[in-house]
C-alpha positions as CSV (number, residue, x, y, z in Angstrom):
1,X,-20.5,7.4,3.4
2,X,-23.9,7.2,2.1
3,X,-26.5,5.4,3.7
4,X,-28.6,2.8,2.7
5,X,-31.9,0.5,3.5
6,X,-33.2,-2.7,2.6
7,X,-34.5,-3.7,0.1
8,X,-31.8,-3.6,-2.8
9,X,-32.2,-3.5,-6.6
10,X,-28.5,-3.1,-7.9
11,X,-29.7,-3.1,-11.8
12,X,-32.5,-0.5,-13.1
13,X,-31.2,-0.1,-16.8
14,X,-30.3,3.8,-17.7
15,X,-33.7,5.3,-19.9
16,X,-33.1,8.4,-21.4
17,X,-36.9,9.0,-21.1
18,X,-37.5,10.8,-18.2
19,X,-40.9,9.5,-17.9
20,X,-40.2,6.1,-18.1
21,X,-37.2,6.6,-15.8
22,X,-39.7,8.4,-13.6
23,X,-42.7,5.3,-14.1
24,X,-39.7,2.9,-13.1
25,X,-38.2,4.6,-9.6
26,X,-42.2,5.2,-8.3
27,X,-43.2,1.4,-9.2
28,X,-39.9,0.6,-7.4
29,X,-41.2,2.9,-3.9
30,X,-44.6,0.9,-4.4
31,X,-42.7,-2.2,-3.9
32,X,-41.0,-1.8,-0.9
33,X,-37.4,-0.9,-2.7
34,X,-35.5,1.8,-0.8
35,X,-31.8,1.4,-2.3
36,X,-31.0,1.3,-5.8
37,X,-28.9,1.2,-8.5
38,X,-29.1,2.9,-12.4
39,X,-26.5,1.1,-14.6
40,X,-25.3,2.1,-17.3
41,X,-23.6,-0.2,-20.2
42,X,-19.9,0.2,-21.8
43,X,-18.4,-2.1,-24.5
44,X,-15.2,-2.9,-23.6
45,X,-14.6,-4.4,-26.7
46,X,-16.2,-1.5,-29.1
47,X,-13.7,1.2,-27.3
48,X,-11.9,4.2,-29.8
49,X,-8.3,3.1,-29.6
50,X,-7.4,6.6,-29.7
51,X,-8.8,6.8,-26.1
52,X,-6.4,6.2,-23.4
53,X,-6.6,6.2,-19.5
54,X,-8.9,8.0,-17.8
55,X,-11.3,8.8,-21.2
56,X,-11.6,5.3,-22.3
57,X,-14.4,4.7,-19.7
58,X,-17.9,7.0,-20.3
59,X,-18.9,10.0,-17.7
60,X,-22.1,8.7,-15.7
61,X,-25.3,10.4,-16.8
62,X,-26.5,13.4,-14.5
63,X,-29.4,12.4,-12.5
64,X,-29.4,15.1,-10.1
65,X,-33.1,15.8,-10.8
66,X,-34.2,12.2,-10.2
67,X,-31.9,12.1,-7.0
68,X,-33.6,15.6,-5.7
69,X,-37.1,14.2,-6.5
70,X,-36.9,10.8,-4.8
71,X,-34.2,12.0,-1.9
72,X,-36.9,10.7,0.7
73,X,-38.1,7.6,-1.1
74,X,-35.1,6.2,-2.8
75,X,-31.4,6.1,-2.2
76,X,-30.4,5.8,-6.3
77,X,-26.8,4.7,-6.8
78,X,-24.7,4.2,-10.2
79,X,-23.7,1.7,-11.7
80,X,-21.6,0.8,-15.0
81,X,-21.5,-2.7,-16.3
82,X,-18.3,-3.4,-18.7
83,X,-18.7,-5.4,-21.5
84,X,-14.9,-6.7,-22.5
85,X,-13.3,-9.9,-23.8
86,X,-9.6,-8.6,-23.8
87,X,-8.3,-9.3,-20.3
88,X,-5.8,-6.2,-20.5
89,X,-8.6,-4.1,-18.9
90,X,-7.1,-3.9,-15.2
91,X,-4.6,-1.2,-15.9
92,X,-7.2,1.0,-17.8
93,X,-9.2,0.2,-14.5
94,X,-6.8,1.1,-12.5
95,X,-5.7,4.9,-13.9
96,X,-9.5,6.1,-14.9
97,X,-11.0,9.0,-13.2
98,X,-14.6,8.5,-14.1
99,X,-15.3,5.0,-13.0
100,X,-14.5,6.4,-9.4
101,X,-17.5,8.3,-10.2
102,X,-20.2,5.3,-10.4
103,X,-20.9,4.0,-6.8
104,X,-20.8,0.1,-8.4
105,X,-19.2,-1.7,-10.9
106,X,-19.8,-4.8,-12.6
107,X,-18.0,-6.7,-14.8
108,X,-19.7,-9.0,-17.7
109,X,-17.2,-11.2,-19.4
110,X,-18.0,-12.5,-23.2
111,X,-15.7,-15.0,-23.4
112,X,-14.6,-17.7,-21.3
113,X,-10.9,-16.2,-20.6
114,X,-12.4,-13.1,-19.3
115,X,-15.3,-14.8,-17.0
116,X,-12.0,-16.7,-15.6
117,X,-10.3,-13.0,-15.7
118,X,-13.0,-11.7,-14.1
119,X,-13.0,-14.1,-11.0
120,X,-9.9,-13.8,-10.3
121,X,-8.6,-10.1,-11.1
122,X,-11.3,-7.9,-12.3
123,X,-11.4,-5.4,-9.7
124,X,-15.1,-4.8,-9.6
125,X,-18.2,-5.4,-7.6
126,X,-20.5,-7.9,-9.1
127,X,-20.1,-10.4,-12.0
128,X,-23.2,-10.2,-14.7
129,X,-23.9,-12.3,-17.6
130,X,-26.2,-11.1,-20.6
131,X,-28.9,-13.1,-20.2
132,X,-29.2,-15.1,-23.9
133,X,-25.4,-15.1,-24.3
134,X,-24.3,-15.4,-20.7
135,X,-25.5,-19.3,-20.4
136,X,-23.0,-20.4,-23.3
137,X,-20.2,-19.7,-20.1
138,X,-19.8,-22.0,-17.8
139,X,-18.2,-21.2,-14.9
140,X,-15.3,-23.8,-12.8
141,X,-15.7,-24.9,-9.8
142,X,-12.0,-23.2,-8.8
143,X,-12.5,-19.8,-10.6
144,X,-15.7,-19.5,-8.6
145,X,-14.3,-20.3,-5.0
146,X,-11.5,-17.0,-5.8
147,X,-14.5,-15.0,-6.4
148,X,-16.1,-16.1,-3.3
149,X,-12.8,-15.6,-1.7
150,X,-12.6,-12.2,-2.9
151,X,-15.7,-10.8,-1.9
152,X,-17.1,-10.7,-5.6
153,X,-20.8,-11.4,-6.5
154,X,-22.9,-13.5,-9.2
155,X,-25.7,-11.1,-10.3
156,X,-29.0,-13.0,-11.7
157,X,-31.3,-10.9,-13.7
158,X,-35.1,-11.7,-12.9
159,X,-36.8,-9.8,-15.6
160,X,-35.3,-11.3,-18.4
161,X,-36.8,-14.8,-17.4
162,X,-40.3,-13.1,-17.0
163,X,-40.3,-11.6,-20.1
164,X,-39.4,-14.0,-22.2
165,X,-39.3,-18.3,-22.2
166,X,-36.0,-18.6,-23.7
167,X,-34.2,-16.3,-21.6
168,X,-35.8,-18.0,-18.6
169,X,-34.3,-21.5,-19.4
170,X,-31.3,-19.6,-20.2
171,X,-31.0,-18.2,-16.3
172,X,-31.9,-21.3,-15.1
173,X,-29.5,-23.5,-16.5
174,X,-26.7,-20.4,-15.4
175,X,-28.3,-20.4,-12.1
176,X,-28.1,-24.4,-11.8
177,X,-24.0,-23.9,-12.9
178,X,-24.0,-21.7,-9.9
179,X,-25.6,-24.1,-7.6
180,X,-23.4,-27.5,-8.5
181,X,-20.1,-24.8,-9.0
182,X,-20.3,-23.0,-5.5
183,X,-23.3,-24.2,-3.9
184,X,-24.9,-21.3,-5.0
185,X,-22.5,-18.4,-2.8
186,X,-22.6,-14.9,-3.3
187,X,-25.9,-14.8,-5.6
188,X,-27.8,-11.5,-5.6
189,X,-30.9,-11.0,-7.4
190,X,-31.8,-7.7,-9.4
191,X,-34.5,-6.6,-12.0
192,X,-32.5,-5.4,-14.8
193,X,-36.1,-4.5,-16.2
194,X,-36.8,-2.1,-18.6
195,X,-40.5,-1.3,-18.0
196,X,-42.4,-1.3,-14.7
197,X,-44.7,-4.1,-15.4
198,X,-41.3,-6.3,-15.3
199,X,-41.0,-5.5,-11.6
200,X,-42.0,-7.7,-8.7
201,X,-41.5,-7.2,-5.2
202,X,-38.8,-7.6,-2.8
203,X,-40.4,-11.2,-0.7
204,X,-41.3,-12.4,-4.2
205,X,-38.1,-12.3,-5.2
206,X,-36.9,-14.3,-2.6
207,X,-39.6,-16.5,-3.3
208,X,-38.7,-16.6,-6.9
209,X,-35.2,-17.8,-6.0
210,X,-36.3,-21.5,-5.4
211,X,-36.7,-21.8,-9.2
212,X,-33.3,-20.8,-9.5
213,X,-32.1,-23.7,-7.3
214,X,-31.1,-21.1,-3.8
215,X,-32.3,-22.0,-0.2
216,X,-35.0,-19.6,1.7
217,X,-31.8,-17.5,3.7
218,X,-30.1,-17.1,0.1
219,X,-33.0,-15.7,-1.3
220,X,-33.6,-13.0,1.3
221,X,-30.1,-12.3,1.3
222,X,-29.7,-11.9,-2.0
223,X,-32.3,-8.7,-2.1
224,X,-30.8,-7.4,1.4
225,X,-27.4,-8.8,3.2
226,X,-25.5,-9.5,0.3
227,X,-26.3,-6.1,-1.1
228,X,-25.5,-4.5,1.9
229,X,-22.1,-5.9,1.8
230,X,-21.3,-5.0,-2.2
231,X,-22.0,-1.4,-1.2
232,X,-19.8,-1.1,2.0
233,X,-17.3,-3.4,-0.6
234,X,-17.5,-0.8,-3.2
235,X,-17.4,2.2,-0.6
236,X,-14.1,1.0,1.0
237,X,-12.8,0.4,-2.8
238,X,-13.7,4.1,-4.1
239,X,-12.4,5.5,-1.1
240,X,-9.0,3.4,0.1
241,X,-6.9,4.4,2.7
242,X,-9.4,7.1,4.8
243,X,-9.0,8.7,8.2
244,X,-11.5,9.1,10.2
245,X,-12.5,11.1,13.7
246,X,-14.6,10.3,15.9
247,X,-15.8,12.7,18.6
248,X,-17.9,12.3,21.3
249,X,-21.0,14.6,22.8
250,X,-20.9,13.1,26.5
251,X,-19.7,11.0,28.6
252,X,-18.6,7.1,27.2
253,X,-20.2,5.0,29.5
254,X,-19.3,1.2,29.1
255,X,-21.8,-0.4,31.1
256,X,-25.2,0.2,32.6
257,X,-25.4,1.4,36.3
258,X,-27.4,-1.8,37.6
259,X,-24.6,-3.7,36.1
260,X,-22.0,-1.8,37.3
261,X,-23.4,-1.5,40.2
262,X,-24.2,-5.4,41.3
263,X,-20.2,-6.1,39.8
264,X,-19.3,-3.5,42.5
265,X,-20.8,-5.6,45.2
266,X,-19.5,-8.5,43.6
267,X,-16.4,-6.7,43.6
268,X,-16.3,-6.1,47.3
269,X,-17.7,-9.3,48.5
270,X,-15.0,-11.3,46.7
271,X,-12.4,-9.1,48.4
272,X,-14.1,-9.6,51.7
273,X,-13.5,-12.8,51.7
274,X,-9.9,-12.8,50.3
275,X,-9.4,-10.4,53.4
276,X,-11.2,-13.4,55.7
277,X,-8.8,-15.9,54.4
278,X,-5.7,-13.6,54.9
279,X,-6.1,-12.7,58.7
280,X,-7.1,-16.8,59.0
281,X,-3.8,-17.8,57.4
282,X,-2.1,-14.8,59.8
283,X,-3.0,-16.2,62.3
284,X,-2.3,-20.0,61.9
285,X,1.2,-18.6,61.3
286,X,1.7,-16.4,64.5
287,X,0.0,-19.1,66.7
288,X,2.6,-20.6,68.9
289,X,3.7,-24.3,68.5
290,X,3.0,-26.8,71.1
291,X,5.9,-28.0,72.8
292,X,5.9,-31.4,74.9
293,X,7.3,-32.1,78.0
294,X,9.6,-34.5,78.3
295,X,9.0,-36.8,82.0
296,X,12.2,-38.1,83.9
């Protein structure tokens, strides 16, 4: 299992400049990031029907190079965000070989029958919205508690709102449907920016999370806890049913000596006393009774 450090940025958009890609991941060290995710987009709903299976879903891009170049700075995961509106997507899910490739997935519905599909079914990682057509959804309050239920996560884009007004009232109001829905539960926070001057950094983030109605613990989770837990979610997904071995280098020792030690004595003064009380009651039994004499 790979490992992974706080703090967590599950959405850098895919740039097939390298030196954009490369202005991006260095802003990102800069900041204080250490994990991190490069998604990559796939319309559902534009798919070749001649593809079935295992081809419908794209290869992820090779970034080997950028992996090899930031191996001590950044831990860079994949991601692929589906687009779809037909809700026949779990068995296309379920026999493809490349989306056991990505490290994440994340589902972003366009209709309302496939954000309630998504909830409840889809058998992804996070839940997405785009941001200018994502706040025509609205979310119910019982669709939302499965997801919770189900380990699933709301992903809110920061970037969008900072680089434009409209999308920022758009993420709002989504953000305020999350808070009266589900009391805000299972909110991460990602970037989803596109240039490097869209980036901001971790405890800024969390700061920035007031304005989109979650408490001062949600907002640092949201950039490290929560995160945490999508990637041991998704790890335990991509990998199912695993056997493990676990061997030691020394002796296992359960508790420390001074510990140990002061039980001992408590140990032996305890049976000390039991000893005490056993020759005491020994000796109440074997003591003769009194007998009385009777006078003529």
């Amino acid at each position: 299992m790979e490992q992974t450090k706080p703090f967590f940025d599950f959405c850098v958009p895919f740039n097939k400049d390298d030196k954009q890609m490369r202005a991006i991941l260095n802003e990102l060290v800069e900041l204080g990031y250490k994990t991190i995710a490069i998604d990559q987009s796939f319309d559902h709903s534009k798919k070749d029907a001649g593809k079935r299976g295992s081809e419908m879903f794209p290869a992820p891009h090779s970034i080997e190079h950028l992996r090899k170049e930031f191996a001590d700075k950044l831990r860079i995961l994949q991601r692929i965000t589906i687009l779809y509106v037909d809700v026949n997507l779990s068995h296309a899910m379920s026999v493809s070989y490349n989306l056991r490739k990505f490290n994440l997935i994340a589902g972003q519905p366009k209709t309302d029958a496939a954000l309630t599909h998504c909830c409840t079914t889809f058998t992804g990682d996070i839940i997405t919205f785009d941001p200018v057509a994502g706040s025509r959804l609205s979310v119910n309050r019982k669709a939302y508690q499965v997801a919770v239920r189900r380990g699933m996560f709301f992903e809110i884009k920061y970037a969008p709102a900072i680089a434009d007004s409209n999308n920022r009232k758009d993420m709002i109001k989504m953000a305020q449907n999350y808070s009266i829905k589900g009391k805000s539960k299972n909110i991460i926070l990602s970037s989803g920016a596109e240039h490097e001057f869209q980036l901001r950094g971790p405890y800024d983030v969390a700061n920035l999370a007031f304005i989109f109605g979650l408490s001062e613990d949600q907002g640092k989770n949201a950039v490290d806890r929560f995160c945490r837990q999508i990637f041991l979610r998704a790890e335990s997904r991509r990998l199912g049913k695993t056997i493990m071995f676990v061997k030691g280098n020394g002796p296992i020792v359960f508790s420390d000596d001074d510990q140990s030690g002061a039980e001992d004595d408590e140990m032996d003064g305890l049976g000390t006393e039991m000893s005490k009380d056993v020759q005491n009651e020994e000796q109440t039994e074997i003591k003769p009774p009194i007998k009385r004499l009777k006078v003529a």
